[in-house]
C-alpha positions as CSV (number, residue, x, y, z in Angstrom):
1,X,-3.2,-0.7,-1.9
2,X,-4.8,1.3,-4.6
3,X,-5.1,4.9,-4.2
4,X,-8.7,6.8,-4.2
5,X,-7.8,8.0,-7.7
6,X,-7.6,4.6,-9.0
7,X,-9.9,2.8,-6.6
8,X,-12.6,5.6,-7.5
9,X,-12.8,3.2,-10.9
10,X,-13.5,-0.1,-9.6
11,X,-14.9,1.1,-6.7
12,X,-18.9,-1.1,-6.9
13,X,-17.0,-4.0,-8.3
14,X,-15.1,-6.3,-5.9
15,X,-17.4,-4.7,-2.8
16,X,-19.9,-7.1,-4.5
17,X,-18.0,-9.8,-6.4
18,X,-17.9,-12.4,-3.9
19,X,-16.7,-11.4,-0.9
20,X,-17.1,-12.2,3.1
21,X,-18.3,-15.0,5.5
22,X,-20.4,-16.3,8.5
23,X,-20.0,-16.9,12.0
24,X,-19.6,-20.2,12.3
25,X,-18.6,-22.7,15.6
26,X,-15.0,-24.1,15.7
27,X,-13.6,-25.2,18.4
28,X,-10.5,-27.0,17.6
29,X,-8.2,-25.4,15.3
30,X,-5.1,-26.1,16.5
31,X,-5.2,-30.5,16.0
32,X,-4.3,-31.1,12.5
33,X,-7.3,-33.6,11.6
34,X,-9.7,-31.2,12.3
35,X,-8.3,-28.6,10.2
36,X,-10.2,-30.3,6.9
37,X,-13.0,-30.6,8.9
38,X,-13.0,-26.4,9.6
39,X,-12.2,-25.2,6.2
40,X,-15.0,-28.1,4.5
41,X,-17.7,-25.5,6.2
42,X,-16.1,-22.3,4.3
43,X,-17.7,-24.3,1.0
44,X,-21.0,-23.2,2.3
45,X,-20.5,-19.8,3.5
46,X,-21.5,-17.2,0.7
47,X,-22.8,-14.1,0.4
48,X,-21.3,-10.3,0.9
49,X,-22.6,-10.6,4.9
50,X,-21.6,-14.1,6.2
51,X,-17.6,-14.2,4.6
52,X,-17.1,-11.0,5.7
53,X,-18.3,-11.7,9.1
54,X,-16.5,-15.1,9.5
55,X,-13.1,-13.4,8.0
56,X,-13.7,-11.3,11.3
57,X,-14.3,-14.3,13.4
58,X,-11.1,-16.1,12.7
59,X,-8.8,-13.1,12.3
60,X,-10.1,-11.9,16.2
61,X,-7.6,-15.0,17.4
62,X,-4.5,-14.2,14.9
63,X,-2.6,-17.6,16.5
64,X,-5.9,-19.5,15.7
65,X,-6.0,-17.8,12.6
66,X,-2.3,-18.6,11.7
67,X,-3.0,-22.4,12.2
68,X,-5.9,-22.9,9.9
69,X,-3.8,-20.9,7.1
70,X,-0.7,-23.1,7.6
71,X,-3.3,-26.3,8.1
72,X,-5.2,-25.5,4.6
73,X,-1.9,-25.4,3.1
74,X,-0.3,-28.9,4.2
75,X,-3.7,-30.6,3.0
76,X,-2.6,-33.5,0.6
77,X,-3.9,-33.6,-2.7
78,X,-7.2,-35.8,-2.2
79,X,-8.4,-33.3,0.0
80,X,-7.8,-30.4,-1.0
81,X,-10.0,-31.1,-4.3
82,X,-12.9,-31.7,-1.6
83,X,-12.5,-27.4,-1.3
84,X,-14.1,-25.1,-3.6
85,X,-13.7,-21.6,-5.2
86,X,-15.7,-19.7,-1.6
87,X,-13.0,-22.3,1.1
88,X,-10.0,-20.6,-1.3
89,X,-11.6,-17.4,-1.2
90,X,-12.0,-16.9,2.0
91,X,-8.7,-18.8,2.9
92,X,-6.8,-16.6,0.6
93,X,-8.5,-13.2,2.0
94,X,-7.2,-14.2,5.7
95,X,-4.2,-15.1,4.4
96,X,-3.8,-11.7,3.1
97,X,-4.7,-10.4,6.3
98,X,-2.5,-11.7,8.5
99,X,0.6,-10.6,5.3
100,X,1.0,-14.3,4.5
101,X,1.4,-13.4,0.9
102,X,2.7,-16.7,-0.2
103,X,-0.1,-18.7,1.4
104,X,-3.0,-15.9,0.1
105,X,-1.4,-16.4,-3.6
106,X,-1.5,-19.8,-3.2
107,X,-5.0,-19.6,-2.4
108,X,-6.4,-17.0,-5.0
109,X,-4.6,-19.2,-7.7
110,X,-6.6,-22.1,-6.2
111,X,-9.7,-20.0,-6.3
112,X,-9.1,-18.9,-9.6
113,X,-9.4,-22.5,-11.2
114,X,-12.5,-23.0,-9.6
115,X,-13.9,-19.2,-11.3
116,X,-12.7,-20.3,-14.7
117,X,-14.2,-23.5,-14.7
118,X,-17.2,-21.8,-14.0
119,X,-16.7,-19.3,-16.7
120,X,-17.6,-16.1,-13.8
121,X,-16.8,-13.1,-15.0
122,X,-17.0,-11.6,-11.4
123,X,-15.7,-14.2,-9.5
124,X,-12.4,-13.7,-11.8
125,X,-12.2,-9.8,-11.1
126,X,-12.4,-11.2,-7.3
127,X,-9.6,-13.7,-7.6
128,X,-7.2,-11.7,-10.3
129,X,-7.6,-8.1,-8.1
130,X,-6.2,-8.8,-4.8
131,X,-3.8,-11.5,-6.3
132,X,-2.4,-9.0,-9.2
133,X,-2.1,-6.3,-6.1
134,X,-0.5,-9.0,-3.7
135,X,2.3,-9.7,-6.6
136,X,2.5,-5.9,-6.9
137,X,3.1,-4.8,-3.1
138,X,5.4,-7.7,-3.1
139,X,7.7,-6.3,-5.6
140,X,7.4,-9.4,-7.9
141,X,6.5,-6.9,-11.2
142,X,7.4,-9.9,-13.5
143,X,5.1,-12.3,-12.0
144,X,2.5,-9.6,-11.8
145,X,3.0,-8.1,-15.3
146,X,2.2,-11.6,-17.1
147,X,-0.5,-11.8,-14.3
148,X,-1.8,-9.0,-15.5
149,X,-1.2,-9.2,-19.3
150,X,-3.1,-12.6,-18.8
151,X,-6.3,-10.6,-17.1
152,X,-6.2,-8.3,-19.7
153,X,-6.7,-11.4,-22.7
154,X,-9.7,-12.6,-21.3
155,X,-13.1,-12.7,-23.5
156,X,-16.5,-14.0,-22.4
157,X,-19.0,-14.8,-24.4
158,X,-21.4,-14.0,-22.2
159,X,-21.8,-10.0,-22.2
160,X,-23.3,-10.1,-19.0
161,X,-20.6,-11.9,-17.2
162,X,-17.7,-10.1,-18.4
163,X,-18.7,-6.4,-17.5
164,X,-16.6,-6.9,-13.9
165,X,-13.8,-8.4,-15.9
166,X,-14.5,-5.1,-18.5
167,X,-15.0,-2.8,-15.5
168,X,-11.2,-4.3,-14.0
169,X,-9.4,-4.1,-17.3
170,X,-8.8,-0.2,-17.2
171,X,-7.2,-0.9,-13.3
172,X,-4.9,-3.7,-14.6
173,X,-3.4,-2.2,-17.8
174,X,-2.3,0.8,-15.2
175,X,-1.2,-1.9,-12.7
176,X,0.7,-3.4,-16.0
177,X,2.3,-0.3,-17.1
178,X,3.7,0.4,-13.5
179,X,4.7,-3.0,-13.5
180,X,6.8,-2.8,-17.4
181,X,8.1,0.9,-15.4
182,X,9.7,-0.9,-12.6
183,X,11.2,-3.6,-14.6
184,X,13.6,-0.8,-16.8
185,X,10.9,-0.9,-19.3
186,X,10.6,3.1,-19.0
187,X,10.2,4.4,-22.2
188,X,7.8,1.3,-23.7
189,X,5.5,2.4,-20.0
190,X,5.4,6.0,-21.2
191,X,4.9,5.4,-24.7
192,X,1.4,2.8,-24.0
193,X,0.1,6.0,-21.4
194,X,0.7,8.5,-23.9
195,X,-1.2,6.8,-26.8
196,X,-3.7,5.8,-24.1
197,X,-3.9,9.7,-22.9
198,X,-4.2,10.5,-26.6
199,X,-6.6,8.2,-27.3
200,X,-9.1,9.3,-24.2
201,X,-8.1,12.7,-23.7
202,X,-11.0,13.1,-21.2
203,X,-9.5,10.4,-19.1
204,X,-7.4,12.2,-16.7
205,X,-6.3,9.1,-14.8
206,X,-4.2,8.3,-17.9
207,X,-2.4,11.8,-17.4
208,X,-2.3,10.7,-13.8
209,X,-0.6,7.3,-14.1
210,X,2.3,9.2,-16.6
211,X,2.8,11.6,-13.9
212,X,3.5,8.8,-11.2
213,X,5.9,7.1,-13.8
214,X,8.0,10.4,-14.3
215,X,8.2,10.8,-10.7
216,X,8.9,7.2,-10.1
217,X,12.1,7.1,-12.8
218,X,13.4,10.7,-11.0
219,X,11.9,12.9,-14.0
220,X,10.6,15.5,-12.0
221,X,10.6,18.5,-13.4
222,X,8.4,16.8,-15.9
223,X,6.4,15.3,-13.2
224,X,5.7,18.6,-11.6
225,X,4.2,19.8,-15.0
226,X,2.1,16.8,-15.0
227,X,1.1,17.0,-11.7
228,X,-0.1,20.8,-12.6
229,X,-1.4,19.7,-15.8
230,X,-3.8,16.7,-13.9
231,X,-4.8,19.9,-11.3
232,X,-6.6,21.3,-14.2
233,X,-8.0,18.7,-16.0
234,X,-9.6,17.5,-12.4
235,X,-11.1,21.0,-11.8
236,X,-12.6,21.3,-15.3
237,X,-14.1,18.2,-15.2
238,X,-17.8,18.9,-14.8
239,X,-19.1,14.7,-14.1
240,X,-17.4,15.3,-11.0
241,X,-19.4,16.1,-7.9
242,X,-18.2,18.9,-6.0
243,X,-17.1,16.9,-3.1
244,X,-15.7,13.7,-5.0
245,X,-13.6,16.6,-7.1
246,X,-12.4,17.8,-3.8
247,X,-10.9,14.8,-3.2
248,X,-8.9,13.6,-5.9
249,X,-7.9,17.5,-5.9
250,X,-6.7,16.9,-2.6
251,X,-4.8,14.0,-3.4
252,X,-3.6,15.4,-6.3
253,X,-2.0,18.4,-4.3
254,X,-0.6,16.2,-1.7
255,X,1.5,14.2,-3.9
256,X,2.6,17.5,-6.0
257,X,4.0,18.5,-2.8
258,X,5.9,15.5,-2.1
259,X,7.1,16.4,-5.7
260,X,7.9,19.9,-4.9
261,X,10.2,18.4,-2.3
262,X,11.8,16.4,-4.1
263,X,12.8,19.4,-6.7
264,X,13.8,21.3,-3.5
265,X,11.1,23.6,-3.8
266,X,10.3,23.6,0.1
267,X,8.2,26.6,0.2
268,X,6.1,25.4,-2.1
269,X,5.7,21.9,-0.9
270,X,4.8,23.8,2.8
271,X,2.0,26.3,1.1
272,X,0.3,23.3,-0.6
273,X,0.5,21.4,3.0
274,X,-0.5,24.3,5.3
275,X,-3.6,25.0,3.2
276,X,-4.2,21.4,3.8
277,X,-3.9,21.3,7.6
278,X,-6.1,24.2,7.8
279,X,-8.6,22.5,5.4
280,X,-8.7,19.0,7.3
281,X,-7.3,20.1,11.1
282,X,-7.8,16.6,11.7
283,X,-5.7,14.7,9.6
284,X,-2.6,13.5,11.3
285,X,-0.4,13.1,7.8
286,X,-0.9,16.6,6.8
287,X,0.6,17.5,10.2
288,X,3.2,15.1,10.1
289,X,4.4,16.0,6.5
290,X,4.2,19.7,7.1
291,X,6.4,19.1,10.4
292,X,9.1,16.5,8.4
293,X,9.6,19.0,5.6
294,X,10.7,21.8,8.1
295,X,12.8,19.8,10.3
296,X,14.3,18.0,7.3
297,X,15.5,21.4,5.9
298,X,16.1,23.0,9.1
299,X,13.0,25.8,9.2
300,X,10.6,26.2,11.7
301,X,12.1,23.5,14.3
302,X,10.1,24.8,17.0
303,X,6.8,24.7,14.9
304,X,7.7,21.4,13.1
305,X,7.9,19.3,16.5
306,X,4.1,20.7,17.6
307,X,3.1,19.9,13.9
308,X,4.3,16.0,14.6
309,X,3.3,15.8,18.0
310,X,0.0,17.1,16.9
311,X,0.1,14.5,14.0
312,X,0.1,11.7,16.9
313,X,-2.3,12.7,19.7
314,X,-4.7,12.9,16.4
315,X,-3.7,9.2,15.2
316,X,-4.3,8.2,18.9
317,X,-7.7,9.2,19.4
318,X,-8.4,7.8,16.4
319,X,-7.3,4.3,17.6
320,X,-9.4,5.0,20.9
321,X,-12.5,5.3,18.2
322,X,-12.0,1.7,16.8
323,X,-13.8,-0.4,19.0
324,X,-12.3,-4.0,20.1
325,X,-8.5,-2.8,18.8
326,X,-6.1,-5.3,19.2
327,X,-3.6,-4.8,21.4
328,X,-0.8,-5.2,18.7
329,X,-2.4,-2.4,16.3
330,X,-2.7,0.1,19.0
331,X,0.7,1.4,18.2
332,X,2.3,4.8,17.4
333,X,2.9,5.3,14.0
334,X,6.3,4.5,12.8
335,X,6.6,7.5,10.3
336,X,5.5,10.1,12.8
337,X,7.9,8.5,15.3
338,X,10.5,8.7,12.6
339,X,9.3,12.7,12.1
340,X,9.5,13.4,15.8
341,X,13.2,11.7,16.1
342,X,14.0,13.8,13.0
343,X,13.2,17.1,14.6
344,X,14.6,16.3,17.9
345,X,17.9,15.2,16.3
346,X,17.8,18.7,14.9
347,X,17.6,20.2,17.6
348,X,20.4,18.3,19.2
349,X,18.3,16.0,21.9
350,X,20.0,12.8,20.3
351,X,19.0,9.9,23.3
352,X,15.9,10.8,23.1
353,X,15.5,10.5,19.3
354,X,17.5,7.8,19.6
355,X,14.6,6.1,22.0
356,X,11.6,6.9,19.7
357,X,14.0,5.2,16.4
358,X,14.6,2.4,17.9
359,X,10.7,2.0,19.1
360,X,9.8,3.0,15.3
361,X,11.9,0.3,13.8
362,X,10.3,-3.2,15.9
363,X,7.1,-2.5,13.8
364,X,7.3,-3.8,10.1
365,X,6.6,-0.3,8.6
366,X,9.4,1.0,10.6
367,X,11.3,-0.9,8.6
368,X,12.5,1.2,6.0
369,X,15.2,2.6,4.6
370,X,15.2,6.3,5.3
371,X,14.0,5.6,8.6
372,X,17.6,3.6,9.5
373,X,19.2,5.9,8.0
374,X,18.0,8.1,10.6
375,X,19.0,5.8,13.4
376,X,22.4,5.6,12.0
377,X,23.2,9.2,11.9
378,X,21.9,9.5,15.4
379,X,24.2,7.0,16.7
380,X,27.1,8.4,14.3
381,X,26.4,12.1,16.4
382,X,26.3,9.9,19.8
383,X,29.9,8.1,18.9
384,X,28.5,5.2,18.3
385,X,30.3,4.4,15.2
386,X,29.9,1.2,15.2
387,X,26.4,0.5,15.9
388,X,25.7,3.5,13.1
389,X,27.6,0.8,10.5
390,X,25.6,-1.9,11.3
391,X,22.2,0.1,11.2
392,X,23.3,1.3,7.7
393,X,24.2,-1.8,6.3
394,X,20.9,-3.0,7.2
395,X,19.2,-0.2,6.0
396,X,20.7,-1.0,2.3
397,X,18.4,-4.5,2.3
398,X,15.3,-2.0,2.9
399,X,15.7,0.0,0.0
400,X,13.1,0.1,-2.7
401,X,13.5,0.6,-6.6
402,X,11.7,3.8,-6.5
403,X,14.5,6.8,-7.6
404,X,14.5,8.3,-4.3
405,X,15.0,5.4,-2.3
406,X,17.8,4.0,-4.7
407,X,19.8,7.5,-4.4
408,X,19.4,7.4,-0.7
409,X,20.7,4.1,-0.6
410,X,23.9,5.5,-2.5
411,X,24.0,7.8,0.3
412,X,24.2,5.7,3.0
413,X,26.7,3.4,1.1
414,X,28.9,6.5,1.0
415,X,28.5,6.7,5.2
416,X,29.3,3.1,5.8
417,X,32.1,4.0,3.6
418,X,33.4,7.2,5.2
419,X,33.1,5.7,8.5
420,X,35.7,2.6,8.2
């Protein structure tokens, strides 16, 4: 998902490229010959309104949902020529909704043929944005660099058709660059952002994507400075609104205190957070991070676990808000359980951190490598050796290619192997 720094760029452009659907009736979705016969309809349905609506319709019945995705995908040849660009489209957006990211880049890649034979500008941006982002969420940087290096080649002839693909472009080369970062390529990443930075100086969000490379390849002493240095160029920047600057400021400060943690500077990780929690009282992350950080470096225990808790009665009356929630999305948080386990395991109340990890870790964001790392070390301090081992070794498969998450997964390889 982009970030507000980067979405605030291409933020106008995909909310009106092609997007969403209309109600429509469908009965029988679950009897394979009618499953041509539902997605035939989805040619029709255009229009910002109607897909999104009818994205809404289907995805309210996810089993329903599931069964026209897996049906649009086992169509033989013949018929699936009789489906055009809007039928991928919105196949590939529910697809992405319900995390089927094979099916939804099947499905953008189908759309996409139809936009090029067309020669749409816009209906490119809508296909090669979400697909460029699946590839990149998905960890498949190789795919999505040539993805985007291909994005990046396209010319129209007609001017008025390629400002969305013009408008993307800036989005895509950062997506690239992350991309080229991730694959070892560090120094050819920092080298195109520099003579980017150098060539648009007023561009901050050049200075801000070589900020999140440092900090992403574990330079972060230089990341700090860039961090500071993006602080500044943000405030001075005078086409900024007031409240659009007190945003990205915001978000700017947030990360440079996930920074400042990383270089062990806790105090001034918590000063950047506290002033945030008393600037947005409502904000359940601020709460949440402010709480970790203490528990994490044994201050404030006390404080940290009202912080946390506080952190989730806020995310829970925000669910209550949503109207129609499904059932399997009114859920704790599996961070802020992970949080709460943290401090209680500090303060010695291992069963029931224990309880709340092992909650955390049935939801798919739960399913992360620091966060079993915590389950193991609670069942190491509970004697339970074994089932510490096994929770560790299946941590290692959750580990990321970011610095931090490689380093801790050389710390937990050093448990599992202290604890044969």
């Amino acid at each position: 998902m982009l970030n507000r720094v980067v979405a605030f760029f291409i933020s106008g452009i995909l909310v009106n490229l092609l997007l969403i659907g209309s109600p429509i009736t469908a009965n029988a979705f679950y009897q394979e010959d009618t499953v041509l016969k539902t997605v035939l309809v989805f040619n029709f349905i255009t229009g910002e309104e109607p897909v999104k609506n009818k994205i809404i319709e289907i995805l309210k019945n996810n089993e329903k949902a599931k069964r026209i995705v897996e049906g649009a995908q086992k169509l033989n040849p013949a018929d699936e020529k009789k489906l055009n660009g809007n039928a991928y489209w919105l196949l590939a957006r529910v697809a992405q909704e319900l995390r089927e990211n094979e099916a939804a880049v099947d499905f953008y890649n189908k759309f996409l043929v139809d936009a090029k034979k067309l020669g749409s500008g816009q209906k490119m941006a809508a296909g090669y944005g979400p697909l460029i982002q699946i590839l990149f969420d998905t960890k498949k940087y190789k795919e999505c660099e040539k993805l985007c290096s291909e994005f990046l080649d396209i010319t129209l002839e007609d001017e008025a058709a390629f400002i969305p693909i013009l408008r993307l472009k800036p989005v895509v080369f950062r997506r690239m660059v992350l991309c080229q970062s991730r694959l070892g390529e560090v120094d050819k990443a920092i080298e195109r952002v520099e003579k980017l930075y150098k060539d648009q100086p007023d561009n901050w969000l050049n200075l801000e994507l070589k900020a999140r490379i440092l900090r992403e390849v574990g330079r972060t002493a230089d990341a700090e400075k860039a961090y500071q240095d993006l602080i500044i160029k943000i405030d001075s920047d005078k086409r900024l609104g007031k409240d659009e600057k007190e945003e990205f400021l915001e978000e700017i400060k947030y990360t440079l205190s996930n920074v400042y943690v990383e270089l062990k500077k806790i105090d001034k990780a918590a000063d950047i957070l506290k002033a945030l929690v008393e600037k947005n009282p409502d904000n359940p992350t601020y709460h949440n991070d402010l709480g970790y950080i203490w528990a994490d470096n044994d201050l404030n225990l006390e404080e940290a676990e009202k912080l946390i808790r506080k952190a989730i009665e806020i995310e829970r009356g925000l669910r209550k808000k949503i109207k129609n929630l499904k059932p399997e999305f009114d859920k704790d948080n599996s961070a802020y359980l992970d949080s709460l386990a943290w401090v209680l395991f500090k303060k010695k109340n291992y069963a029931e951190a224990k309880k709340l990890l092992v909650e955390a870790i049935k939801d798919e964001e739960g399913q992360h490598i620091e966060i079993l790392d915590h389950l193991g070390d609670i069942h190491y301090a509970m004697g339970e050796k074994a089932e510490a081992t096994k929770v560790w070794k299946d941590a290692l498969n959750f580990a990321g290619t970011s610095k931090r998450e490689q380093d801790k997964k050389k710390e937990v390889e050093k448990k599992i192997e202290k604890n044969k």
